[in-house]
C-alpha positions in Angstrom: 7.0 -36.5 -51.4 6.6 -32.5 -51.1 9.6 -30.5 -51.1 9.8 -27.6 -49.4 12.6 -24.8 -49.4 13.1 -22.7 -46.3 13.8 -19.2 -47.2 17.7 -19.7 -46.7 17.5 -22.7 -49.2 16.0 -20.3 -52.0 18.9 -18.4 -51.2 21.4 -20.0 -51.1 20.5 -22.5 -54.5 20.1 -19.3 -56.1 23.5 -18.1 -55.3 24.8 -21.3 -55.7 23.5 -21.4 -59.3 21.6 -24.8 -58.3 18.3 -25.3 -60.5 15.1 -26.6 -58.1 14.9 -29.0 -60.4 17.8 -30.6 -59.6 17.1 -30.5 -56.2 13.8 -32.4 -56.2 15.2 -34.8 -58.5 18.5 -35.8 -55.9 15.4 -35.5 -52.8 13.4 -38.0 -55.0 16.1 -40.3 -55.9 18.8 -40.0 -54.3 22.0 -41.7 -54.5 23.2 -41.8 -50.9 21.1 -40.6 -47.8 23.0 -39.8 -44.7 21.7 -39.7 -41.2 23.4 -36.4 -39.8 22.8 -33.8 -36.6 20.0 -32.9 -35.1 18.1 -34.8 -36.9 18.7 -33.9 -40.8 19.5 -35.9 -43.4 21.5 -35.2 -46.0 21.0 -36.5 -49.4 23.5 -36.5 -52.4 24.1 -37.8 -55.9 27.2 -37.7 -58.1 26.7 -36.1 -62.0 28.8 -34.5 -64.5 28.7 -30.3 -64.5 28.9 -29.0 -67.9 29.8 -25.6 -66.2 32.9 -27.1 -64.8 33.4 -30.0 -66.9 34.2 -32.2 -64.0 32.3 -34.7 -61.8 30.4 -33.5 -58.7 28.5 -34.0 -55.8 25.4 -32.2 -55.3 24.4 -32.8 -51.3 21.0 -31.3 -49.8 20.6 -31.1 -46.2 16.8 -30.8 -44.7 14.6 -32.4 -42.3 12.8 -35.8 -43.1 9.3 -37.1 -43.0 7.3 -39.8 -44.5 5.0 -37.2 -46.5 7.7 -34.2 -47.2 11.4 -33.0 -47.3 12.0 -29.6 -46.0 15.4 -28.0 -47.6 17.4 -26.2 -45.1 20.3 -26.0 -47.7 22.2 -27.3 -50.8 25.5 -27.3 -51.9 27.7 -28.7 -55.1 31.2 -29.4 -54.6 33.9 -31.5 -56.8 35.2 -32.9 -53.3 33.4 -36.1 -54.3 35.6 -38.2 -52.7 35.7 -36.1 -49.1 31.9 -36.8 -48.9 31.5 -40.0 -50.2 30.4 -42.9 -48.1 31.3 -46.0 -49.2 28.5 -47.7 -47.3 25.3 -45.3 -47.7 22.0 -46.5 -47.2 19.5 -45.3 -50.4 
């Protein structure tokens, strides 16, 4: 699947100190994917930051299709259990 970052993606992972890598890895395999508004999906997976030394979530909202996922924006946060579903569709 092609990933691609909107302009206000690129910034914001980069202020965010997200690596793109880790972004294409959650779009690829993602641990939950949640339908959400206007027709986005966001996609998230839980892993351990070395940074903060604490589990978090990384989520990445962006527009779907079969051949590509276009980033609209991306976000960590340690509020794991605020954005957890317990019954997400992979």
């Amino acid at each position: 699947m092609d990933v691609i970052l909107t302009d206000h993606a690129r910034f914001e992972i980069q202020r965010r100190g997200i690596e793109e890598a880790d972004i294409v890895a959650v779009i690829n395999r993602p641990q939950q994917r949640i339908p959400s508004l206007k027709g986005r999906t966001i996609l998230q997976s839980k892993y351990f930051d070395k940074t903060e030394g604490k589990e978090m979530l990384l989520r990445i909202i962006g527009k779907e299709s079969p051949k590509q996922f276009i980033v609209i924006t991306a976000y960590k946060t340690s509020k794991v259990e605020k954005y957890w579903v317990k019954e997400a569709k992979k």
